[in-house]
DRENDO-1510 file (C-alpha; in Angstrom, 1 decimal, always signed):
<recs>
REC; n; res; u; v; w
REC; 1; UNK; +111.3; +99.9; +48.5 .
REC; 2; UNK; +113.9; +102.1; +50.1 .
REC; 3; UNK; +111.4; +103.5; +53.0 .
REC; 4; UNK; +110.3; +100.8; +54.5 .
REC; 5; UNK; +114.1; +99.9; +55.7 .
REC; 6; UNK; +114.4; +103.4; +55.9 .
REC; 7; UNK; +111.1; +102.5; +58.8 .
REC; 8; UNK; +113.0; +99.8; +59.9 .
REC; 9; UNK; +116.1; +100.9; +60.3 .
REC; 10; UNK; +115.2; +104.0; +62.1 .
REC; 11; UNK; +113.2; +102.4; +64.5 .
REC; 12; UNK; +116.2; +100.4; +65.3 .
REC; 13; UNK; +118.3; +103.6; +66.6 .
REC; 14; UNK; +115.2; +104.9; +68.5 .
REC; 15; UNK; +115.4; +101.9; +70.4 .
REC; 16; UNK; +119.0; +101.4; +70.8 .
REC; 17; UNK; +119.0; +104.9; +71.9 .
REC; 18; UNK; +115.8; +105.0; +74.3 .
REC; 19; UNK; +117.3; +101.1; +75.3 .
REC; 20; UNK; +120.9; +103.0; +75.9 .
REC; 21; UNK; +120.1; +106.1; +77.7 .
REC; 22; UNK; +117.3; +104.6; +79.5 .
REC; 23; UNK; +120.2; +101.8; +81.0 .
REC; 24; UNK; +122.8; +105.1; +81.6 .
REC; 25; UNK; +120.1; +106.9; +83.5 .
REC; 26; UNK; +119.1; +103.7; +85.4 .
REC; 27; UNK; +123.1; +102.5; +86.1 .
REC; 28; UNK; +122.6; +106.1; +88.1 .
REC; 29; UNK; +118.9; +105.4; +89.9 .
REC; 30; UNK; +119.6; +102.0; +90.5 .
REC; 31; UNK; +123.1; +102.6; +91.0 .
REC; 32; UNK; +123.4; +104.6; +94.0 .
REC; 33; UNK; +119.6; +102.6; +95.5 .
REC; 34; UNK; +121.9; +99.6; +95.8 .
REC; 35; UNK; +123.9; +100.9; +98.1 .
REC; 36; UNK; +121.6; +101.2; +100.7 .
REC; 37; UNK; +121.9; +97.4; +101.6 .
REC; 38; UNK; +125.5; +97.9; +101.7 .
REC; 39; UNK; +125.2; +100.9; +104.2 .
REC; 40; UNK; +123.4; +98.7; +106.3 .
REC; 41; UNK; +125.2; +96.0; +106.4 .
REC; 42; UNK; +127.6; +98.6; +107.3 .
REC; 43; UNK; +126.2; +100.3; +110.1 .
REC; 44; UNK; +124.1; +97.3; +111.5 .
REC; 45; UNK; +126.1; +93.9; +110.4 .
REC; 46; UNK; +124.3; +91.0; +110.9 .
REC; 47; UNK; +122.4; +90.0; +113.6 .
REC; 48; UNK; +118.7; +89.1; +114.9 .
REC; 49; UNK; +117.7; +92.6; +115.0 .
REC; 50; UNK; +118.7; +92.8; +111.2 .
REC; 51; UNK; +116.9; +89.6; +110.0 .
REC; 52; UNK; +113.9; +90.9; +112.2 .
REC; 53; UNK; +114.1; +94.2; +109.7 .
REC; 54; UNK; +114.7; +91.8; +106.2 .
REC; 55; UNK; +112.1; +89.8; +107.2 .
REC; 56; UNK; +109.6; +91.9; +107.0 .
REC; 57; UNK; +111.3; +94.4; +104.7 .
REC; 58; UNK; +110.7; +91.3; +102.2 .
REC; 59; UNK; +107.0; +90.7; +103.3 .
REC; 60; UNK; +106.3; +94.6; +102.4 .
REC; 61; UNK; +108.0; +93.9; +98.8 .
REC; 62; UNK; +106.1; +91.1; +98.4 .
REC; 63; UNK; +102.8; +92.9; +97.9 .
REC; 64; UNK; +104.6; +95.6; +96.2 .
REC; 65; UNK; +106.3; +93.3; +93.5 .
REC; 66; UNK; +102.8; +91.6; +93.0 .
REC; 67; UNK; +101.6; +95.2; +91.8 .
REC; 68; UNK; +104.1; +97.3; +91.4 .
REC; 69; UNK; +105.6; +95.8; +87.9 .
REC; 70; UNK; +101.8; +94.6; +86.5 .
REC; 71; UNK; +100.5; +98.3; +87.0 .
REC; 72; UNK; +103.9; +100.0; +85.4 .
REC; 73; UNK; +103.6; +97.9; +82.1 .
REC; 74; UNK; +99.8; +97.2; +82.0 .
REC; 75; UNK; +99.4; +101.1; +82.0 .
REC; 76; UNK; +101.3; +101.9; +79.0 .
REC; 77; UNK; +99.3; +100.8; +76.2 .
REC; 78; UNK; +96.4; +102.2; +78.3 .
REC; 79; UNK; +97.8; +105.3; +78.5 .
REC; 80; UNK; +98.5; +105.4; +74.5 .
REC; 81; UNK; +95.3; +104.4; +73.3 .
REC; 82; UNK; +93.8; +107.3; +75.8 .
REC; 83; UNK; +96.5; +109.9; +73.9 .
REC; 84; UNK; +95.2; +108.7; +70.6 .
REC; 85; UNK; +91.8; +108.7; +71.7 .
REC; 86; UNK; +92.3; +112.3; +72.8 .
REC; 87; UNK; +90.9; +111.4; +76.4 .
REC; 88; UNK; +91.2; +112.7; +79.8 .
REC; 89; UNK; +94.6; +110.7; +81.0 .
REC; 90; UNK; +94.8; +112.7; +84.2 .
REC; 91; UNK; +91.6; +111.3; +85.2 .
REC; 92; UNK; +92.3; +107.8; +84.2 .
REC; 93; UNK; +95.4; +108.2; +85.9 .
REC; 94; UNK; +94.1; +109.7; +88.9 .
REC; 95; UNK; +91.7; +107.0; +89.0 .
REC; 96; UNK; +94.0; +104.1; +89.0 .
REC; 97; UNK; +96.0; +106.2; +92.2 .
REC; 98; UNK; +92.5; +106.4; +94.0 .
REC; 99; UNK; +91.2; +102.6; +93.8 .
REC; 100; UNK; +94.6; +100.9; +93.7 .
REC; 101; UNK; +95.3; +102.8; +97.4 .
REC; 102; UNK; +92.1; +101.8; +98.9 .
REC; 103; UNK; +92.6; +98.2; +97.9 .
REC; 104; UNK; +96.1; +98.4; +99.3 .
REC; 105; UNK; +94.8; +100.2; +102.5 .
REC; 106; UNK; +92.7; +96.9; +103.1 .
REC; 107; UNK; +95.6; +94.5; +102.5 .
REC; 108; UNK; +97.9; +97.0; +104.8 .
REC; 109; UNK; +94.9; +96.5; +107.6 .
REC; 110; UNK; +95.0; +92.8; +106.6 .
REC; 111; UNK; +98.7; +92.3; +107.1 .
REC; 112; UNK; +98.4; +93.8; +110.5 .
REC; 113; UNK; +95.5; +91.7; +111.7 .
REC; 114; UNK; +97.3; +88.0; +110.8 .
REC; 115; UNK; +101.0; +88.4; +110.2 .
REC; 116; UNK; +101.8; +88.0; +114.1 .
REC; 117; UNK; +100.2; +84.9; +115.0 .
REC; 118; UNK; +100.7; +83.2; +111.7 .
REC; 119; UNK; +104.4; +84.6; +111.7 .
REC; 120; UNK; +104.8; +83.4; +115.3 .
REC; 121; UNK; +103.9; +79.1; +113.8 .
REC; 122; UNK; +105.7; +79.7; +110.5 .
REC; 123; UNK; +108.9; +81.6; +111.5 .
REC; 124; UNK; +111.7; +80.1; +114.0 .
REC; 125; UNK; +111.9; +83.6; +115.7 .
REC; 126; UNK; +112.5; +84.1; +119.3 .
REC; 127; UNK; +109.5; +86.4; +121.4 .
REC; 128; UNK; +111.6; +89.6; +120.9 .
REC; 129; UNK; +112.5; +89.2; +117.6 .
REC; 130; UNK; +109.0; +88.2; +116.4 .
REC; 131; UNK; +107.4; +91.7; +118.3 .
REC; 132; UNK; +110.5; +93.4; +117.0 .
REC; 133; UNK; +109.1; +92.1; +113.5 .
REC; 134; UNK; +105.7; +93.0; +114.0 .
REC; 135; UNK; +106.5; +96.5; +114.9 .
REC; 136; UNK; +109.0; +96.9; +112.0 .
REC; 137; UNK; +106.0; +95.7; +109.6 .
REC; 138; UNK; +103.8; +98.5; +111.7 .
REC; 139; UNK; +105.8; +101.0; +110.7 .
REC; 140; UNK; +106.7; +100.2; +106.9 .
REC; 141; UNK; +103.6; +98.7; +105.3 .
REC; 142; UNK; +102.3; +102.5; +104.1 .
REC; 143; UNK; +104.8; +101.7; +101.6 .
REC; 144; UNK; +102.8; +99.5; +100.2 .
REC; 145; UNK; +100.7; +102.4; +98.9 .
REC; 146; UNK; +103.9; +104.4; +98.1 .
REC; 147; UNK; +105.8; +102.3; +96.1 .
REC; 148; UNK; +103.0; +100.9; +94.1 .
REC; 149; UNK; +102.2; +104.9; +93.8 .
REC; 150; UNK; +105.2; +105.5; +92.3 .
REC; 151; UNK; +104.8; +102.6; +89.8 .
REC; 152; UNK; +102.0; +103.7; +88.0 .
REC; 153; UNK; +103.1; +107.5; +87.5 .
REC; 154; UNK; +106.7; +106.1; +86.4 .
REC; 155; UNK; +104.7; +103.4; +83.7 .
REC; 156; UNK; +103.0; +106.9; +83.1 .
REC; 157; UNK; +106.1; +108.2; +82.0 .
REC; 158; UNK; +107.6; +105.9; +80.1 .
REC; 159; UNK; +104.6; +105.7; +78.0 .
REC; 160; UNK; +105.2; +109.4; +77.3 .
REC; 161; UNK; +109.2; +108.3; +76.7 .
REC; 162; UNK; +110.3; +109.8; +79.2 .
REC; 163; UNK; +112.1; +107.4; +80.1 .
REC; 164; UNK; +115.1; +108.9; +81.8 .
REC; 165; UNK; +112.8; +110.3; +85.3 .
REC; 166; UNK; +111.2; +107.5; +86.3 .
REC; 167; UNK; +114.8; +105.4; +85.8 .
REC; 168; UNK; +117.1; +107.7; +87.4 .
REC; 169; UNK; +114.0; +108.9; +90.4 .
REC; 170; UNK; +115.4; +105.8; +92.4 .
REC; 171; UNK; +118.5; +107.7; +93.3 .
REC; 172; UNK; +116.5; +110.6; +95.2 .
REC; 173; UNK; +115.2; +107.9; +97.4 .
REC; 174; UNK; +118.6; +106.3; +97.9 .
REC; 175; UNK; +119.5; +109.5; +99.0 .
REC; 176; UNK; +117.4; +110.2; +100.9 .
REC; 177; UNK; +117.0; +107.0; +102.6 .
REC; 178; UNK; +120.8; +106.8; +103.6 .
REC; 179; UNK; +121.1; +110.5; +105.1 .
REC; 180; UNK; +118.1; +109.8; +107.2 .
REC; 181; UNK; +119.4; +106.6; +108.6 .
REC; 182; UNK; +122.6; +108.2; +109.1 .
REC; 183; UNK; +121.4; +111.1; +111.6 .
REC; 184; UNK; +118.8; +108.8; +112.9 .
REC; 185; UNK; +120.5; +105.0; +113.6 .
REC; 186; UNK; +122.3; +106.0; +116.9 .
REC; 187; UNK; +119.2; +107.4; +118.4 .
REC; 188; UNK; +116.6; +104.9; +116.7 .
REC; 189; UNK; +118.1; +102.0; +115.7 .
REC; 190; UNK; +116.8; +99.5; +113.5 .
REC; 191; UNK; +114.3; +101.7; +113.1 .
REC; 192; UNK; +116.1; +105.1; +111.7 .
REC; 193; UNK; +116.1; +102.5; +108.0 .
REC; 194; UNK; +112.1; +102.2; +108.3 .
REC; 195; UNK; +111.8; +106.0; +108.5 .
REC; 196; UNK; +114.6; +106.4; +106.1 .
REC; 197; UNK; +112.7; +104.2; +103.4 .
REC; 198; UNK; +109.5; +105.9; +104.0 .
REC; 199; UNK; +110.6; +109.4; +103.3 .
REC; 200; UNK; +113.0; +108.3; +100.5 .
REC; 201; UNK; +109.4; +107.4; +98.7 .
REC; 202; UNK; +107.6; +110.2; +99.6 .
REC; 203; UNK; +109.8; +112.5; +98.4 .
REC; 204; UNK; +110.3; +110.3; +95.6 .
REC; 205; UNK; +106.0; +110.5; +94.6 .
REC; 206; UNK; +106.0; +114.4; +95.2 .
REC; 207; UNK; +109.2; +114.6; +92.6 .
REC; 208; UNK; +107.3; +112.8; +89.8 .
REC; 209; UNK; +104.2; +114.5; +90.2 .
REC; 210; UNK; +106.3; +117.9; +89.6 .
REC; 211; UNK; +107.6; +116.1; +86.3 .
REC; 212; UNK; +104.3; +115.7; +85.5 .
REC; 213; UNK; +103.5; +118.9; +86.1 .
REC; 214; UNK; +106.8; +120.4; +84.4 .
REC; 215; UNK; +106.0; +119.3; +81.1 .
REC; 216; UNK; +101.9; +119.7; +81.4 .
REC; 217; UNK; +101.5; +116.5; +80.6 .
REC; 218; UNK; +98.5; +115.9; +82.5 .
REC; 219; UNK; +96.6; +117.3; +85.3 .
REC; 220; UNK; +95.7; +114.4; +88.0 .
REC; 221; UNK; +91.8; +114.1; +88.6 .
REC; 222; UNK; +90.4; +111.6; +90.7 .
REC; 223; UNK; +86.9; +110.5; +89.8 .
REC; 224; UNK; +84.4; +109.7; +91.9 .
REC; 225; UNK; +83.8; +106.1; +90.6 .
REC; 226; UNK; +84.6; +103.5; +88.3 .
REC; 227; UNK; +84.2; +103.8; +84.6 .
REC; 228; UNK; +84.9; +101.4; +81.8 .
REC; 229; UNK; +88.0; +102.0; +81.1 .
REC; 230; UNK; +89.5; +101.5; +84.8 .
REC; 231; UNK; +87.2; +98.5; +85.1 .
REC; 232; UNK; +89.0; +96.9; +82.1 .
REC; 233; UNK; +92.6; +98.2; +83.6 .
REC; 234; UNK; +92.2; +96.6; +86.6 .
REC; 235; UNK; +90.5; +92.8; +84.7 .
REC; 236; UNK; +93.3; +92.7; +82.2 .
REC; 237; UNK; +95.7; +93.1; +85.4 .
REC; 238; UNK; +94.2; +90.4; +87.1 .
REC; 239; UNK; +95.7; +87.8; +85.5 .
REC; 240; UNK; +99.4; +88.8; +85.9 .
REC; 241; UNK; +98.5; +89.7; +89.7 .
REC; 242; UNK; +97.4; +86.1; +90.7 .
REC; 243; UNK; +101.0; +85.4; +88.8 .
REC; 244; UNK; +102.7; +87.4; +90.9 .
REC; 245; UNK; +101.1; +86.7; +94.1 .
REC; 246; UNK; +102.3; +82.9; +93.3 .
REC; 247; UNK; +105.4; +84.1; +92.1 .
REC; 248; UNK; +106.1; +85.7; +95.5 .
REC; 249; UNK; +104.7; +83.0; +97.9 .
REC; 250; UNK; +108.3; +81.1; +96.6 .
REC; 251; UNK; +110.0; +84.5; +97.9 .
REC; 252; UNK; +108.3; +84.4; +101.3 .
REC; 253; UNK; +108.4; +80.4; +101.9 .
REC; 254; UNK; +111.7; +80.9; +101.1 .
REC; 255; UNK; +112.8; +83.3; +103.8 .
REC; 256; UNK; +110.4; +80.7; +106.0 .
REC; 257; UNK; +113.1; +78.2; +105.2 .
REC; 258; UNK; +116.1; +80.2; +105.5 .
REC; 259; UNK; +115.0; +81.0; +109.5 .
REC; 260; UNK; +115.7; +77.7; +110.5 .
REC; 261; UNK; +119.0; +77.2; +108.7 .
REC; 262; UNK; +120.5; +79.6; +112.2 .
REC; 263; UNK; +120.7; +83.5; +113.2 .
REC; 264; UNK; +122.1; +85.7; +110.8 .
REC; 265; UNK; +120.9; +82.7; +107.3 .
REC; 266; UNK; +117.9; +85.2; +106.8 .
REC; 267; UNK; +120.3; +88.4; +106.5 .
REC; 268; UNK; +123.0; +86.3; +104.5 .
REC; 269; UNK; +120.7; +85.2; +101.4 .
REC; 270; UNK; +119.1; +89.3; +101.7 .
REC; 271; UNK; +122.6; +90.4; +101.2 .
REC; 272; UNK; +123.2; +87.5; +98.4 .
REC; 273; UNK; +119.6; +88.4; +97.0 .
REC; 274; UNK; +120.7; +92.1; +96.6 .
REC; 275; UNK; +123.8; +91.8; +94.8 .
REC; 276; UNK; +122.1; +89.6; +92.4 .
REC; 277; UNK; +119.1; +91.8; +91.8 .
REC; 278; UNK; +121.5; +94.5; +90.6 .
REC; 279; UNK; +121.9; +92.9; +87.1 .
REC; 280; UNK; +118.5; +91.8; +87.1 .
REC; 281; UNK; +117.3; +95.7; +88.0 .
REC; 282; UNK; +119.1; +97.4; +85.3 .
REC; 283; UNK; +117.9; +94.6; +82.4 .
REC; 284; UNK; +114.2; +95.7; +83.8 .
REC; 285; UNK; +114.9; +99.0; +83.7 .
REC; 286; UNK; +116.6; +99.7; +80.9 .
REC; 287; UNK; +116.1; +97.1; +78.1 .
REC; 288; UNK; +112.7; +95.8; +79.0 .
REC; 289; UNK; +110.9; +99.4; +79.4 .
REC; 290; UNK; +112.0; +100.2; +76.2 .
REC; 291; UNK; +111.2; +97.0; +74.7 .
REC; 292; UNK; +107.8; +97.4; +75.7 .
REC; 293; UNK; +107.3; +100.4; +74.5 .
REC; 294; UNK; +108.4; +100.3; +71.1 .
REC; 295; UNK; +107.5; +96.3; +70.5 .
REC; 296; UNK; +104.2; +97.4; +71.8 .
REC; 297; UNK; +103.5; +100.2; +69.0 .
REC; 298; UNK; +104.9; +97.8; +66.3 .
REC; 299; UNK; +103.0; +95.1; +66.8 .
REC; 300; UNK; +99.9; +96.3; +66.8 .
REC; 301; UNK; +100.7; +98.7; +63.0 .
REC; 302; UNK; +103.2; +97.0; +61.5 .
REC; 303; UNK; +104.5; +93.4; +59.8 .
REC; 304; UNK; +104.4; +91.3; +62.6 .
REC; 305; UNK; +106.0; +88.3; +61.0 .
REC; 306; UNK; +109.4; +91.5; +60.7 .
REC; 307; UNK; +108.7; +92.4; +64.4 .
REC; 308; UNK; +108.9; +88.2; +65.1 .
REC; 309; UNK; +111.9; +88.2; +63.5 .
REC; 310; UNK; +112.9; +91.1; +65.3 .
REC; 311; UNK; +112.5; +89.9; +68.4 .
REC; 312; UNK; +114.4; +86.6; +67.6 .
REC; 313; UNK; +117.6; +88.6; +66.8 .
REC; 314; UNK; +117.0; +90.1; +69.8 .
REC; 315; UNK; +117.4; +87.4; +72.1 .
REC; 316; UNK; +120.0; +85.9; +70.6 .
REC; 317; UNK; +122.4; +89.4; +71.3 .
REC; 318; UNK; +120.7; +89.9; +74.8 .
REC; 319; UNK; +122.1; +85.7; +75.8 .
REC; 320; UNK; +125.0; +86.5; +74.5 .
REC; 321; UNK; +125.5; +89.9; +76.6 .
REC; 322; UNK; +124.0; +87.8; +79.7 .
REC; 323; UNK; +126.6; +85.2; +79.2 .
REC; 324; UNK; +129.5; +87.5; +79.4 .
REC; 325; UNK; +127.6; +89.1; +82.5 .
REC; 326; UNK; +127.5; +85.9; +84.4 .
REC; 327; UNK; +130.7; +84.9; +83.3 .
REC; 328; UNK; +132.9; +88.1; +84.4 .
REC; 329; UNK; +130.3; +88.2; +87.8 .
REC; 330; UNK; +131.3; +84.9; +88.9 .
REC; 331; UNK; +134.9; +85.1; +87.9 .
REC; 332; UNK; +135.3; +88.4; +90.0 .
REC; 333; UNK; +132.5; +87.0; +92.8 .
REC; 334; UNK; +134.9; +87.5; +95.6 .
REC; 335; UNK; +136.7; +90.9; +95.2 .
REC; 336; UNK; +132.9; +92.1; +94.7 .
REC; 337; UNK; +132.0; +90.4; +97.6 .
REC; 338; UNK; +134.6; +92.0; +100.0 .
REC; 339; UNK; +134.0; +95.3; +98.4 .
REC; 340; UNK; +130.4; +95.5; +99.1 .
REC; 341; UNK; +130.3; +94.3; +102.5 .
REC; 342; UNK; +134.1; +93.6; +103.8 .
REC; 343; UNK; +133.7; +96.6; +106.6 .
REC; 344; UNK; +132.3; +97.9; +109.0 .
REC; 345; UNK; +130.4; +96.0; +111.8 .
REC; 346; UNK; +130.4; +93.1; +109.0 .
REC; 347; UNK; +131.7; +89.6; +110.2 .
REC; 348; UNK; +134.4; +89.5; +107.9 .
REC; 349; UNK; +134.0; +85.2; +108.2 .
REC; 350; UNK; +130.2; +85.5; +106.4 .
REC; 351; UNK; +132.1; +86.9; +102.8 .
REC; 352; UNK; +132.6; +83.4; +101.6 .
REC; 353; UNK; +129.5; +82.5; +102.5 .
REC; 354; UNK; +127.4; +85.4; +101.1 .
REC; 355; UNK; +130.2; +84.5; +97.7 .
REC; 356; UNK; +128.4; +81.1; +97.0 .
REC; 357; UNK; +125.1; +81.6; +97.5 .
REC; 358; UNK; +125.7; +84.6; +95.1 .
REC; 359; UNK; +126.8; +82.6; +92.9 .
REC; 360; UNK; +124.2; +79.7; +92.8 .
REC; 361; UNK; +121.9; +82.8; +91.7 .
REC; 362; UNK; +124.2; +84.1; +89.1 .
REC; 363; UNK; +124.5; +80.8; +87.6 .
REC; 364; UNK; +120.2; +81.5; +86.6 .
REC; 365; UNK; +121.0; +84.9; +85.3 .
REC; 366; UNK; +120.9; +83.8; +81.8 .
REC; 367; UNK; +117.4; +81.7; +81.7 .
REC; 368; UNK; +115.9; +84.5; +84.4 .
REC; 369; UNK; +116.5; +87.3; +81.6 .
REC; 370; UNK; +115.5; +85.2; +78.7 .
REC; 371; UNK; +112.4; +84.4; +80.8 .
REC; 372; UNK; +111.4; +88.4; +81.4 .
REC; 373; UNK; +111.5; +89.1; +77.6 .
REC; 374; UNK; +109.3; +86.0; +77.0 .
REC; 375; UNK; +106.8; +87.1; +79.8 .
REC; 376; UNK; +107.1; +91.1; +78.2 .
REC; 377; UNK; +105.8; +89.6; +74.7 .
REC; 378; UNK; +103.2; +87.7; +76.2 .
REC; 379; UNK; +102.5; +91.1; +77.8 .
REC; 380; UNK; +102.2; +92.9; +74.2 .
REC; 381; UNK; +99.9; +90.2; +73.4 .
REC; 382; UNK; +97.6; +90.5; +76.2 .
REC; 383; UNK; +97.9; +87.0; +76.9 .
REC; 384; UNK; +97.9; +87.1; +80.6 .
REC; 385; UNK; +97.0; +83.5; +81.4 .
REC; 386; UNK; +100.6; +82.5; +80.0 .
REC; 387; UNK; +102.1; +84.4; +82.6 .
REC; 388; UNK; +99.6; +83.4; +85.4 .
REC; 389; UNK; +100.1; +79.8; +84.5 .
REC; 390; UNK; +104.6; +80.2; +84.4 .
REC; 391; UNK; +104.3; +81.9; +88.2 .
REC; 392; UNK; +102.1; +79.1; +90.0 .
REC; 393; UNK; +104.3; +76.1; +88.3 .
REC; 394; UNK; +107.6; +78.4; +88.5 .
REC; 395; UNK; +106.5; +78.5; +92.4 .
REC; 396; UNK; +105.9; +74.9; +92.3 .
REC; 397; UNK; +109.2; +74.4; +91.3 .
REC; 398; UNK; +110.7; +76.7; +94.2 .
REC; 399; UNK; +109.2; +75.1; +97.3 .
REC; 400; UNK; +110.3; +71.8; +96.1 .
REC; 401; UNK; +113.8; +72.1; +95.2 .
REC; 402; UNK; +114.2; +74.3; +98.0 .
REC; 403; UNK; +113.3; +71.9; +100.8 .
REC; 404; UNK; +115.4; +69.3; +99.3 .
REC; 405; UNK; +118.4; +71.2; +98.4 .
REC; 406; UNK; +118.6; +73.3; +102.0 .
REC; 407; UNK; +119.4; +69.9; +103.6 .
REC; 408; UNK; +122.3; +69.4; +101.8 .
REC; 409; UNK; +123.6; +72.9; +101.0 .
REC; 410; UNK; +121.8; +75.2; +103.5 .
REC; 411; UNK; +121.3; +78.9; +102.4 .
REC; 412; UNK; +123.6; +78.3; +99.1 .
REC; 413; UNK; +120.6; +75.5; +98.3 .
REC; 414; UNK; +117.8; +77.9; +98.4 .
REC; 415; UNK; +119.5; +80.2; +95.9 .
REC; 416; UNK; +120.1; +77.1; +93.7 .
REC; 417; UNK; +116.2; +76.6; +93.9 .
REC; 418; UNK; +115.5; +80.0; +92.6 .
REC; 419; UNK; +117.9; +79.2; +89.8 .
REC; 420; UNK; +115.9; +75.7; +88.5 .
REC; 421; UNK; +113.1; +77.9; +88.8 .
REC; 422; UNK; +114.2; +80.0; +86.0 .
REC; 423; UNK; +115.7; +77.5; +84.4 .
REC; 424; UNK; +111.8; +76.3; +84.2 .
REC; 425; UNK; +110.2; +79.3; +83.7 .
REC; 426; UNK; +112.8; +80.0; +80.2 .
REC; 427; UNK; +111.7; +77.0; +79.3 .
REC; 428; UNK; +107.8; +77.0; +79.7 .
REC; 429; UNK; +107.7; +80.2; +77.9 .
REC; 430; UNK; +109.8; +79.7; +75.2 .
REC; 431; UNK; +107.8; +77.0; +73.7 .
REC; 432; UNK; +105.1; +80.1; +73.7 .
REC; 433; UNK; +107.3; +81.8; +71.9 .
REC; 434; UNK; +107.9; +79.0; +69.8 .
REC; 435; UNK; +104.5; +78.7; +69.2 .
REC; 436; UNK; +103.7; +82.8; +68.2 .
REC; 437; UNK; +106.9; +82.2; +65.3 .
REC; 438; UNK; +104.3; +79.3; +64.0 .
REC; 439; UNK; +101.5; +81.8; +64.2 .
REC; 440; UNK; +102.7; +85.2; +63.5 .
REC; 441; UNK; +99.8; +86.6; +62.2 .
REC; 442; UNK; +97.5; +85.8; +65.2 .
REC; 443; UNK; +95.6; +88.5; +67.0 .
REC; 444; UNK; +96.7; +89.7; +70.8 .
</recs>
C-alpha cells in the first residue's frame, strides 16, 4: 500500500520542481521581454506615431494569440503518443512548420489586401496616421509566421521537459529587440522597433532549432503532404482556433473603442495591458506548461477520481497565491507605475492614468487564472467545444460592457470590461469542472 503514495508523492515533487524551475527560468525570459514596452515608452512616449505602431502591433498578435497557444499545448500529447509509438517526430513536426506557414502566408496576404480600407471606417485615425499604420503592419506581419514558428518547436519542447529553453528563449529576443531599436531609432524611427521585433524572433527560431539539434532530439523533415496524423492535429485544433479567433475580436474591438476616447487612449491601455500581462505571462508559463504536461500523462494511466482531487487542491493554493498577487499589485500600483514608465520622453501627467486602468485589470486577475486552469483541463480532455463555446460568449460579454462602461469611465472602463469578462469566463467553466468531479470516470 506504501508505493502507490510513494507514486503519488513523487509525482508531486516532479511537478513542484518542473512548476518551480520552469517559473525561475521564465521570471528570466519573460522578465527581461517586458521591458521592451518600457524602453519604448522610454525612447518614443506617447503620441500618434506610437498608437499608429500599438495598433497594429496588436492586430499582428491577434492572429498570433489565436495560434500561437492552441499549437503549443495541442502538440504535446501529439508529440508523446508519436515517442511511444516510436514514430518519426521530426517529420510530424516538420510537417506542422510547413502547412501552418502557408496558411499563415495567405492570412498575411489577406491582412494586407483589407486592413486599410476597413481600418480607414473602423478606426478614428487621421490620413497620416492610418498610412503610417498600414506600413507598420507591411513591415511586421512575417511575424505572424515567426512567432507561431516558435510556438510549436517550444510546445515541442516542453513535451520532451525541457522546459527551461523554450521559457527562458524570450529573453534572447528581448535582447535583441532592444539593442536593435537602440542603434536604429534615431535614424528609423518608429520603425527601428518593427525591425527590432523581427530579428529578436529570428534569432529566437534559429536558437531552438540548435536545442533541438544539441540534444538529437529530432531531425526536422518536411513531408511532402498531409498524412493522418497532421490531419487529425490540425481538426482537433480547430475548435480552440475558432475560440480564439472570438476571443481576440474583444481585443481588437477594443482598441476600435479606445481610438475615439482621444490621441495617446490607444498607447495608454497598451502600456496598462502590458503591465498586467506580466502576472498573467509567468502563470502561463510556468504553472500551466507544467500542469499540462504532467496532468496530461496522469489522466490518461492513472486514478482519475485522485488526479480530480488533485486538481481541486490545486486551485484552491493557486486562488489563494493569486489573491495575495492582486492584493500586493494594487497596494503598490503607483510606485510600480512611476518605475516603469516615470522617465524619459513619458508625460509624467499619464502615470495616474495608466495607475487605474491597471488596476481595473488587476482586480480580474483572480477569476482570469482560475479560468486558464479550467480551459487547460478541458484541454487534457480534448473537449474543445467547451472552450470554443467560453470565447464567443466571453467576447459577448466584452463588446457589451465595454461600450457602456467607456462612456462613463473612458479607457479605465474598457479594462473593467475585460475584467467581467473573466469574471464570466471562471464562471462558465467552472460548472464544467463541476460537472467532470460528478463524472470522474468519463472518457476524454
Amino acid at each position: 500500500m506504501k508505493l502507490p503514495f510513494n507514486n503519488i508523492a513523487l509525482r508531486s515533487r516532479v511537478l513542484i520542481r518542473d512548476t518551480f524551475t520552469t517559473s525561475s527560468w521564465s521570471v528570466l525570459g519573460r522578465g527581461i521581454g517586458f521591458l521592451v514596452p518600457f524602453f519604448i515608452a522610454a525612447w518614443f512616449g506617447v503620441t500618434a506615431q506610437t498608437d499608429a505602431f500599438f495598433f497594429a502591433y496588436g492586430i499582428i498578435l491577434i492572429f498570433t494569440h489565436i495560434l500561437s497557444p492552441v499549437v503549443e499545448s495541442v502538440i504535446v500529447p501529439y508529440v508523446a503518443e508519436a515517442r511511444s509509438n516510436n514514430e518519426n517526430v521530426g517529420e510530424f513536426v516538420g510537417g506542422i512548420l510547413k502547412f501552418s506557414g502557408l496558411a499563415l502566408l495567405g492570412i498575411f496576404i489577406l491582412v494586407l489586401l483589407f486592413s486599410k480600407p476597413v481600418l480607414s471606417i473602423t478606426t478614428n485615425f487621421d490620413n497620416d496616421s492610418l498610412d503610417l499604420l498600414f506600413y507598420l503592419l507591411v513591415e511586421m506581419s512575417p511575424l505572424i509566421i515567426l512567432l507561431v514558428w516558435t510556438s510549436i518547436l517550444s510546445g515541442t519542447l516542453n513535451a520532451y521537459k525541457k522546459f527551461a529553453f523554450p521559457a527562458v528563449s524570450p529573453a534572447i529576443r528581448a535582447v535583441i529587440n532592444l539593442t536593435v531599436i537602440w542603434f536604429l531609432k534615431d535614424s528609423l524611427g518608429i520603425h527601428s522597433i518593427t525591425i527590432g521585433y523581427l530579428v529578436g524572433e529570428i534569432i529566437r527560431l534559429i536558437v531552438l532549432v540548435l536545442i533541438i539539434r544539441y540534444f538529437k532530439l529530432f531531425r526536422i523533415l518536411f513531408p511532402s503532404g498531409l498524412d493522418f496524423r497532421l490531419i487529425q492535429f490540425f481538426k482537433v485544433s480547430t475548435y480552440p482556433v475558432v475560440g480564439m479567433i472570438s476571443a481576440e475580436i474583444g481585443a481588437i474591438v477594443s482598441k476600435m473603442l479606445a481610438t475615439w476616447l482621444g490621441v495617446g487612449s490607444v498607447s495608454l491601455l497598451y502600456y496598462a495591458d502590458r503591465l498586467y500581462m506580466i502576472p498573467r505571462t509567468f502563470v502561463s508559463t510556468g504553472l500551466l506548461v507544467t500542469l499540462l504536461s504532467h496532468w496530461s500523462e496522469r489522466y490518461y494511466t492513472s486514478d482519475r477520481a485522485k488526479l480530480i482531487e488533485s486538481m481541486g487542491k490545486t486551485i484552491k493554493v493557486v486562488t489563494l497565491l493569486s489573491l495575495l498577487i492582486t492584493f500586493s499589485l494594487v497596494l503598490f500600483h503607483k510606485p510600480i507605475v512611476k518605475l516603469a514608465f516615470g522617465r524619459g520622453e513619458f508625460d509624467l501627467k499619464k502615470l495616474p492614468e495608466v495607475g487605474k486602468i491597471w488596476v481595473f485589470y488587476l482586480i480580474g486577475f483572480i477569476p482570469y487564472v482560475l479560468a486558464r486552469i479550467f480551459v487547460l483541463i478541458q484541454v487534457i480532455r480534448k473537449h474543445t467545444k467547451v472552450i470554443m463555446y467560453n470565447s464567443i460568449y466571453r467576447t459577448m460579454v466584452v463588446v457589451v460592457f465595454a461600450v457602456i462602461l467607456m462612456k462613463y469611465l473612458g479607457v479605465k472602463g474598457i479594462a473593467l470590461a475585460m475584467t467581467l469578462a473573466s469574471c464570466f469566463e471562471a464562471f462558465y467553466l467552472g460548472k464544467h469542472f463541476i460537472t467532470l468531479i460528478d463524472t470522474p470516470t468519463e472518457g476524454g
